[in-house]
Backbone bond lengths (Angstrom), bond angles and torsions (degrees), N, CA, C in turn:
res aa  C-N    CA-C-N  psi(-1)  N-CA   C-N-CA  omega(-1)  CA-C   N-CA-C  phi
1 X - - - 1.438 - - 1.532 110.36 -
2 X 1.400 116.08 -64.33 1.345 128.47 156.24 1.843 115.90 -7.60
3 X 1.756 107.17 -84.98 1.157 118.67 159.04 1.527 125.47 -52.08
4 X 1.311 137.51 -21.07 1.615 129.08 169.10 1.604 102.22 -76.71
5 X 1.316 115.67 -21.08 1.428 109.15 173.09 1.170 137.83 -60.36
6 X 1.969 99.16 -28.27 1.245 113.31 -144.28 1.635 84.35 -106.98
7 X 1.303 122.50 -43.78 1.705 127.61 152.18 1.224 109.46 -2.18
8 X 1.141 99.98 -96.26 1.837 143.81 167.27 2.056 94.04 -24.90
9 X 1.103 130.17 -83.23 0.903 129.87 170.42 1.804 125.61 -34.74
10 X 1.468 95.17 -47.23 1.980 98.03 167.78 1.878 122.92 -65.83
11 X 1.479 90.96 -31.32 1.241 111.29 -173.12 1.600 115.03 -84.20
12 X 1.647 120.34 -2.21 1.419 103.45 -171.86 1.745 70.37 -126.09
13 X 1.023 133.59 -22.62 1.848 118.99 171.91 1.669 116.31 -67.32
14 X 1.738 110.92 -25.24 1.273 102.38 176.17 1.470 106.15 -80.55
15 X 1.433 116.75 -31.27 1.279 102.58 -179.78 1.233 135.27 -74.04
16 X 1.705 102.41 -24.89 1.909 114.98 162.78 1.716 90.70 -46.84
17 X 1.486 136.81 -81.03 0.917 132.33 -143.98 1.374 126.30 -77.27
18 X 1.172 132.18 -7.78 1.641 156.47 142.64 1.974 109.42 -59.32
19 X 1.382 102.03 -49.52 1.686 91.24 175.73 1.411 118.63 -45.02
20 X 1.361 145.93 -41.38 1.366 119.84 166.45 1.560 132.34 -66.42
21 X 1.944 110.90 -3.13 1.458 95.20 157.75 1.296 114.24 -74.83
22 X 1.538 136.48 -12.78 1.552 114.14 175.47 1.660 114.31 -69.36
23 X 0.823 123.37 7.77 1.668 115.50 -155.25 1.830 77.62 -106.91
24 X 1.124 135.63 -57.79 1.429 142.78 167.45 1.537 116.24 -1.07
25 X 1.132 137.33 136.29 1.530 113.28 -154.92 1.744 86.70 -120.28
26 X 1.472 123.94 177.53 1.457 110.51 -162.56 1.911 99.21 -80.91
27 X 1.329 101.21 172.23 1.248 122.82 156.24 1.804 132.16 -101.44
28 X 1.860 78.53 138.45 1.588 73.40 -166.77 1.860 86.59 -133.09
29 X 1.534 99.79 147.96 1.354 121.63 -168.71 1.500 110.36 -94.04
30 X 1.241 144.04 110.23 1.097 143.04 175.87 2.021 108.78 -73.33
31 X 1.646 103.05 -170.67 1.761 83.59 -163.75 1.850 93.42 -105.27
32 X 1.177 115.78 40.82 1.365 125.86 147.74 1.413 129.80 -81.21
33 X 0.979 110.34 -27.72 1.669 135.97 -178.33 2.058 93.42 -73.98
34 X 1.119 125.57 -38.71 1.302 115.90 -178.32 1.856 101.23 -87.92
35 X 1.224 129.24 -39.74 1.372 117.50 178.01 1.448 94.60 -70.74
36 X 1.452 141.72 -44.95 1.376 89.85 -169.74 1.586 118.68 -100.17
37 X 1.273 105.71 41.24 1.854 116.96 171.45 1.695 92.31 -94.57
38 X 1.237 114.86 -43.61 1.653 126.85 174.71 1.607 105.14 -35.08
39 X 1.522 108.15 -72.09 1.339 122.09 166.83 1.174 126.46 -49.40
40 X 1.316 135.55 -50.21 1.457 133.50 143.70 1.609 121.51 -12.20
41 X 1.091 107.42 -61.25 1.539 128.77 179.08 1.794 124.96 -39.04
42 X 2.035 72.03 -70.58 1.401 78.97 162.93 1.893 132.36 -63.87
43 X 0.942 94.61 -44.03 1.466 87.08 154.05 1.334 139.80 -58.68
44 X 1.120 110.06 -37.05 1.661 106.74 158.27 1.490 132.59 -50.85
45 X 1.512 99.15 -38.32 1.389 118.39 -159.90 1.823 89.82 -70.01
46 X 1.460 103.56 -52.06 1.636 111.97 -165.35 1.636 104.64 -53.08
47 X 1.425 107.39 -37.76 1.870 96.41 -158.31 1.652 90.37 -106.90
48 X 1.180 106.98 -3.27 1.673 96.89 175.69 2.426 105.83 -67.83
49 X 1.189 96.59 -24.38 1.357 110.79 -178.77 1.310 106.14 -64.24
50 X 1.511 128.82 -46.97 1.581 144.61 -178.54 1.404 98.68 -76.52
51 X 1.519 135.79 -53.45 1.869 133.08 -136.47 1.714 71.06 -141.29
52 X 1.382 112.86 125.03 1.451 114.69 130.25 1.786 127.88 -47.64
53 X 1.108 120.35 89.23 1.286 123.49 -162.98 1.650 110.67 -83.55
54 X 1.290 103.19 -4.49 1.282 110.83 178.17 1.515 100.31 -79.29
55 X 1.030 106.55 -64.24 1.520 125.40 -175.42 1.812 112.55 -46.11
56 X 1.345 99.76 -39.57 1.505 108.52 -179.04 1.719 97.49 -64.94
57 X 1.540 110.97 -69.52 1.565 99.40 176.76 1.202 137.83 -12.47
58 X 1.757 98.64 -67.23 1.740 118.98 179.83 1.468 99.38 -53.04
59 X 1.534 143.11 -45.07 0.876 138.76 -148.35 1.734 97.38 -81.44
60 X 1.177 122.03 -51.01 1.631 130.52 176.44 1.126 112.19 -66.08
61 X 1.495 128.98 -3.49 1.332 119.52 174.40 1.549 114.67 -97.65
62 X 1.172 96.80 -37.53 1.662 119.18 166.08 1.929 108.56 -51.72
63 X 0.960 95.39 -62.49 1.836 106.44 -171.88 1.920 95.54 -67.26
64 X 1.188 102.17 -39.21 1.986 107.37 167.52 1.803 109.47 -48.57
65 X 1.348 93.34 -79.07 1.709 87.57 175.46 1.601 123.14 -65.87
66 X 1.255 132.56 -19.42 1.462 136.30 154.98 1.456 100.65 -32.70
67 X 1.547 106.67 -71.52 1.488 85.81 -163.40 1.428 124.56 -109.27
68 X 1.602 108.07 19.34 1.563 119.08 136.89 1.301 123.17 -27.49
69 X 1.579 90.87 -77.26 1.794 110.26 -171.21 1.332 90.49 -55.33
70 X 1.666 138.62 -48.97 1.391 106.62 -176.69 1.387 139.53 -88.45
71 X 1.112 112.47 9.67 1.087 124.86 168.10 2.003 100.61 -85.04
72 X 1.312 117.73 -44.36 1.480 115.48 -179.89 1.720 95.53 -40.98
73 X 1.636 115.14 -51.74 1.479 106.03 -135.31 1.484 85.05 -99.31
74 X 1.212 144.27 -10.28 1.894 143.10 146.27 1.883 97.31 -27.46
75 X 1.473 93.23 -65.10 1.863 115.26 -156.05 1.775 86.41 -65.54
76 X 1.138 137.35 -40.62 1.391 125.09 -169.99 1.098 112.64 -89.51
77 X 1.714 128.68 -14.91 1.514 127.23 -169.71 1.959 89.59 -95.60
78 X 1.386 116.80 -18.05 0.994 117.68 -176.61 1.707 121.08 -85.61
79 X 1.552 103.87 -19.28 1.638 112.76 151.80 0.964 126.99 -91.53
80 X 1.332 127.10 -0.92 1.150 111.37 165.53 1.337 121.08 -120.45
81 X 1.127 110.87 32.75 1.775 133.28 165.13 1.508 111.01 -87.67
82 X 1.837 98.29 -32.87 1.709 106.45 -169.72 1.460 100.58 -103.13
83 X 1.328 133.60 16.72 1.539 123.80 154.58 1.689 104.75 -97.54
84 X 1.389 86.12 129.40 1.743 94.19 -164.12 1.629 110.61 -69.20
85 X 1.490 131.59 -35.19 1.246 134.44 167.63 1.890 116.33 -56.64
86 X 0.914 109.49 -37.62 1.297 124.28 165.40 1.534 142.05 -54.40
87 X 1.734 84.80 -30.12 1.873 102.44 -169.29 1.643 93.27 -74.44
């Protein structure tokens, strides 16, 4: 009960704070957005020759979710310190 509250409580604060992206009107990409993906490219292509850039990715995505998950399990060891039956 405790925890459906606290749900319930995360879930109507994310949505207070998300309601002003609906008011946001759509996006539209003009044909600049494809020259500089062009340019992008080329740059990749050049330093991918020097840095495995593939390899760099995998490596930042890995060290990304590393300290996701620890930051998740900080935020969960940290709720359940503050339910008083629990402590």
């Amino acid at each position: 009960m405790i925890i459906t509250a606290i749900l319930n409580l995360v879930y109507v604060f994310l949505g207070f704070i998300l309601s002003p992206l609906s008011l946001l009107g759509d996006v539209s990409l003009n044909s600049n957005f494809a020259s500089s993906l062009a340019t992008a490219s080329g740059y990749y292509h050049a330093l991918n020759g020097i840095l495995p850039m593939d390899t760099m990715i995998e490596i930042l995505g890995i060290s990304l979710a590393f300290e996701g998950g620890y930051l998740i399990f900080k935020l969960l060891m940290w709720i359940i310190k503050k339910i008083p039956m629990l402590n």
